[in-house]
N, C-alpha and C positions, 0 to 999 in steps of 0.2 A: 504494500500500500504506500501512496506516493501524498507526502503530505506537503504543501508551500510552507515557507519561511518567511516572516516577516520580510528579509532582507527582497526575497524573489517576489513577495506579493509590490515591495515597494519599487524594483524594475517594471513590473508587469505595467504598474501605473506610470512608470516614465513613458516607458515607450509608447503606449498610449497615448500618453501627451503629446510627446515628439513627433508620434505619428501624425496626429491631427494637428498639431502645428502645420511641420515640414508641408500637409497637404494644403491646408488653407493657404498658407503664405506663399505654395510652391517654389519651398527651399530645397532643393533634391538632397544636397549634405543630411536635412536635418533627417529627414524621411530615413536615407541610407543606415545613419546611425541607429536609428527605430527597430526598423528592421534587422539589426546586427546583434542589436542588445534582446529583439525576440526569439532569434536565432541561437543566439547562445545561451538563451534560457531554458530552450525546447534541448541542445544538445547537452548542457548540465542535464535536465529530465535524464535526458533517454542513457547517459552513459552512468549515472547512479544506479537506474534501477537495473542496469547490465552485471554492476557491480556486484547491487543489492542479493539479485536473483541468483550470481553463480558463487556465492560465496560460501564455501564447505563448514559446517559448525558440528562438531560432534563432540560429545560428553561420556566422561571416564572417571568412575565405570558407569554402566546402568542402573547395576541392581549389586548394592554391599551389603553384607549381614557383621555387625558388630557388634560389643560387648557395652551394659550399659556402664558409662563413666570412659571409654574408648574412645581417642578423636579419629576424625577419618576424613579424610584429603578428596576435594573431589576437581574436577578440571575441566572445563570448556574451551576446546580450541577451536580458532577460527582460522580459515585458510584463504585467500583472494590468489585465485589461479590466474588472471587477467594482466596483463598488462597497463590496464588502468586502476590508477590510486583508487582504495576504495572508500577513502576519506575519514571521516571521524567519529568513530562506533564508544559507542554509551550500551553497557549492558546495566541490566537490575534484578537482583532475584531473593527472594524473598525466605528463610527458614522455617520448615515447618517447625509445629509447637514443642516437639519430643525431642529436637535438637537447639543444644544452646549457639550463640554465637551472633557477632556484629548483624544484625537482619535490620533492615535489605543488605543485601552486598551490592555495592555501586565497584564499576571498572570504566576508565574512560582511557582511549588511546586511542591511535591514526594507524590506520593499516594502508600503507602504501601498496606498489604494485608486486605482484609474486611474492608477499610476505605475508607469515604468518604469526599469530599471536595466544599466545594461554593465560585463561585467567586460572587461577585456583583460588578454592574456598573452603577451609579449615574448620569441620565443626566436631563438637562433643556430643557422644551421645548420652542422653540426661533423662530418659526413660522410656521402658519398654513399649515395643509398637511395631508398628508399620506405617514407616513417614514416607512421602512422598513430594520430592521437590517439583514446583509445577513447574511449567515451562517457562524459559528464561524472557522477560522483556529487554525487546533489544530494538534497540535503533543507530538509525545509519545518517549523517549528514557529510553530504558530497562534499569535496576539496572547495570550491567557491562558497558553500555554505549555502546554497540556491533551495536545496531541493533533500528534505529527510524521511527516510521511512522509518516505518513502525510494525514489528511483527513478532509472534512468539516464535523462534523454530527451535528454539532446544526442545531433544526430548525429554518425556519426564525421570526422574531418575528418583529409585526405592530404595529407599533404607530402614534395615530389617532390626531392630535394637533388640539381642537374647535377654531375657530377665535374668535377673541377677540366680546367683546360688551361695547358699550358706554352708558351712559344713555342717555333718550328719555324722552320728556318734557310730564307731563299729561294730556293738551290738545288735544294731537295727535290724539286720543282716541274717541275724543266729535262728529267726521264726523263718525266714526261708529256708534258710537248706531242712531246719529240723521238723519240717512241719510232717504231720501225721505218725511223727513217733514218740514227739514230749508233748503233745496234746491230749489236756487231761489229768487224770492225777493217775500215778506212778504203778498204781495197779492194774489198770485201764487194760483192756487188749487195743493191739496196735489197729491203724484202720485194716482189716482185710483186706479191700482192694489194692493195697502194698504189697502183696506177697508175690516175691517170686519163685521161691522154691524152698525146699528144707534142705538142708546140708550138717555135718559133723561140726558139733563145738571147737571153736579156735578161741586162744587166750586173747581175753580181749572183748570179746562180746559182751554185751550184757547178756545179764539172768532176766532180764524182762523179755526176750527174744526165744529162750527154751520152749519148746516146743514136748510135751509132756506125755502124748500119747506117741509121736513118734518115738519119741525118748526110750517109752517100755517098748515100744514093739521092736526098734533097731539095736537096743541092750546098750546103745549107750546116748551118750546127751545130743540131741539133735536141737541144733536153731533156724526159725523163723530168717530167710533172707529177703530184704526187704528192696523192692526198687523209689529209690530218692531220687531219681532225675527229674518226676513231676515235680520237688521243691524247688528246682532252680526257675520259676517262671513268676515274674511278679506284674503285679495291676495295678495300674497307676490308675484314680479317678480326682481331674481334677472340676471341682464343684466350686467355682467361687459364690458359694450366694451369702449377702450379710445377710440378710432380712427374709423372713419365712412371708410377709408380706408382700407382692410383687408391686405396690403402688408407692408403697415402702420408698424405693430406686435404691441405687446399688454403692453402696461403703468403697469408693472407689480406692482407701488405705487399704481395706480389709484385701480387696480382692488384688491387688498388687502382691499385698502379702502370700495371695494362694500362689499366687503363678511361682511365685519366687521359689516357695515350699516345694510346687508339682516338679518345676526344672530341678532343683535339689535331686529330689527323690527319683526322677529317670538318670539322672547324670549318674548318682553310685549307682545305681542299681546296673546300669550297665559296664560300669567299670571295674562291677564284682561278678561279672561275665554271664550275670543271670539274661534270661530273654526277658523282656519288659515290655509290657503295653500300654499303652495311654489313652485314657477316654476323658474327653473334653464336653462337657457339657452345655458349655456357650458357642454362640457361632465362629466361629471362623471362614476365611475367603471359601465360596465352595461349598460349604456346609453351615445351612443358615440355622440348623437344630441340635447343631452338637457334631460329633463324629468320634467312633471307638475305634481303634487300631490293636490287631490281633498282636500279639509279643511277639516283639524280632530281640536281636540282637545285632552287635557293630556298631561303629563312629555316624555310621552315612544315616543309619538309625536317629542316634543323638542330633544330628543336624537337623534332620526333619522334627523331629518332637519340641527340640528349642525353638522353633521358626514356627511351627504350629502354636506353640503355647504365645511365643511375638505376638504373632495375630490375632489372637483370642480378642474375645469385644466383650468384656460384661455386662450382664443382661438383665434385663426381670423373665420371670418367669421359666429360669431353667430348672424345676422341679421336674415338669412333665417331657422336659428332654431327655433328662437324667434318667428316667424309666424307660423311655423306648431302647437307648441304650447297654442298659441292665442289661435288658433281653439277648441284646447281642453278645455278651459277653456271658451269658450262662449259657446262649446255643453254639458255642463255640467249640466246644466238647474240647480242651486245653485242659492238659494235666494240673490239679489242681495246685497253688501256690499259695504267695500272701498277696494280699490284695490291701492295699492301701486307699482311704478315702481322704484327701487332702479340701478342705473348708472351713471357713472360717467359723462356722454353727453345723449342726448336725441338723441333718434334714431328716424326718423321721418316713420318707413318701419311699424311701429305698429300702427301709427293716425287711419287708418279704423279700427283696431279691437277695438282698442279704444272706437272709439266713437260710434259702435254699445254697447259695454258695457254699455257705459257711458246714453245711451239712455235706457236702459234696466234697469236702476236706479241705478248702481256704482256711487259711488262717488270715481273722480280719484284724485292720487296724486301721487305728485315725490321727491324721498328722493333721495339728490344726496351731490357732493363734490365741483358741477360746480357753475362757474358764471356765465353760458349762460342762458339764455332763451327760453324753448320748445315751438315748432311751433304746440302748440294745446293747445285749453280751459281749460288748469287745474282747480280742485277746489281749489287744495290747493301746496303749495309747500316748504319743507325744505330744509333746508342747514347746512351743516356741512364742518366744520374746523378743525383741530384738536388743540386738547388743548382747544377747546369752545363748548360750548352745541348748542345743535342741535335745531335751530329757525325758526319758519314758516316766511319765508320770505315774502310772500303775501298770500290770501286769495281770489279767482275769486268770485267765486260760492256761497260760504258756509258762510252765514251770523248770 
């Protein structure tokens, strides 16, 4: 878009002048000059927007994901392949709200002919999200100054800020692997569905594992072998809701808090080489109801789950997500784990799906912020404060 300039509206009107002079008074000079100064007003036009039009603008990177409290360098180069100057470029661009830094950014320089020019722009990330820089405002005025345009062409560029993580105490850990053989009290039989086979006592076993009619029938001590690789698979639910009320709106501390909890809790969990799933109960890009991911394991894993949990949007009314969800993760038929419920309150609309899991051999627990007390049989339960480490506040179940 091709805008005039004061200086070019006030040619426009000489010539004008000039013109209708030179013809009234038929001065041919003055006429000639009219013409000269209209003439190079149309070729100021025409050789700016030659400029304007072939001028390469590209931005690096696209799309960063970084840490929050991380700065991160971004660049907008401009390039004038022409051989004509492409005169005096003003860009502006503005920081979205999750990033700190000088906002607007103003850049002003002259790009001559066949030169090229980089702006860079320095910012910190200062909370978790999904920012996006909108496109850059830029304008262009010719070497005369006649003649400036005005356009957005950068493109947009996304930056992805991971929520923070706290550390996690190493016991957290000890109800996965041992789940379905110290749940319970100490006399308990072990779950059934564990068993693999029976075999000859080895030093070392437990006496809770003896097996008592094999025992008499094979004349000597036979034990219970048990398969634990269903322990290594853990379930991450993160639930940000403050308020059981959805008109309520949403403790946007509170729920910063959960994210911060849920990234925690996949970050070790995966670096204790268990498989780990994560179920989000707010929307995300994509999934406007939630969305539950079956346990994997790996790095490229952890990336997506940080970048999922980034984009989270909390919400009201993710009670009734949170159940459609459930479902998918009891019809998942996944060897049973522990299964984590990370919220800042305990929702009580989940106790059935719960406790079908929980029957199926989960071992459940709740990583939260609160001082209340959930209206179901936990095994175990942490707390977190900020500024303190994260403590299992009691122990039901898990001995």
């Amino acid at each position: 878009m091709i805008w005039t300039t004061w200086s070019s509206r006030g040619i426009q009107v000489l010539s004008g002048i000039l013109l209708v002079t030179g013809i009234l008074s038929r001065d041919f000079p003055v006429v000639v000059t009219a013409i000269f100064l209209l003439a190079a007003l149309v070729l100021s036009h025409y050789l700016a927007a030659q400029a304007f039009r072939n001028l390469t603008i590209s931005t690096d990177p696209s799309h960063a994901t970084v840490e929050v409290g991380e700065e991160i360098s971004l660049s907008v180069t401009l390039a004038n392949p022409l051989n004509v100057a492409a005169g005096f470029i003003q860009l502006r661009q503005d920081i979205p709200q999750g990033l700190s830094g000088e906002s607007p950014v103003h850049a002003e320089f002259s790009l001559g002919q066949r030169q090229m020019a980089r702006v860079s722009i320095t910012v910190r990330a200062s909370a978790r999200g999904r920012w996006i820089f909108a496109p850059m405002d830029f304008y262009q005025i010719d070497v005369l100054g006649w003649a400036q345009m005005t356009v957005q062409k950068t493109a947009p560029i996304m930056v992805t800020v991971w929520p923070r993580r706290v550390a996690l105490p190493a016991n957290l850990w000890k109800a996965a692997r041992r789940v379905g053989e110290l749940k319970g009290q100490w006399w308990d039989e072990p779950d059934p569905a564990l068993y693999r086979g029976i075999r000859p006592y080895q030093p070392g076993d437990s006496l809770r594992s003896v097996h008592p009619h094999a025992s008499m029938r094979m004349k000597e001590i036979m034990v219970k072998e048990s398969d634990y690789t269903r322990s290594y698979v853990v379930e991450v639910i993160c639930h940000p809701i403050s308020n059981l009320q959805s008109w309520y709106g949403v403790d946007r501390e509170e729920a910063e808090d959960c994210f911060t909890l849920a990234a925690t809790a996949v970050e070790s969990a995966l670096a204790q080489d268990f498989a780990c799933g994560l179920t989000l109960s707010c929307p995300i890009p994509g999934f406007g109801h939630g969305v539950s991911f079956a346990p994997s394991s790996g790095s490229a894993v952890l990336a997506d789950y940080l970048t999922d949990l980034a984009w989270a949007i909390p919400a009201g009314l993710l009670s009734s997500n949170l159940e459609a969800l459930m479902n998918q993760i009891i019809l998942r038929h996944t060897l049973p784990g522990l299964l984590i419920v990370v919220s800042p309150i305990w929702d009580s609309t989940i106790n059935p799906y719960l406790q079908r899991l929980s029957d199926q051999g989960y071992v459940i627990g709740w990583l939260t912020t609160s001082e209340s007390r959930a209206d179901f049989d936990l095994d175990m339960r942490w707390h977190w404060k900020k500024g303190r480490e994260i403590y299992a506040e009691y122990m039901a179940r898990v001995i």
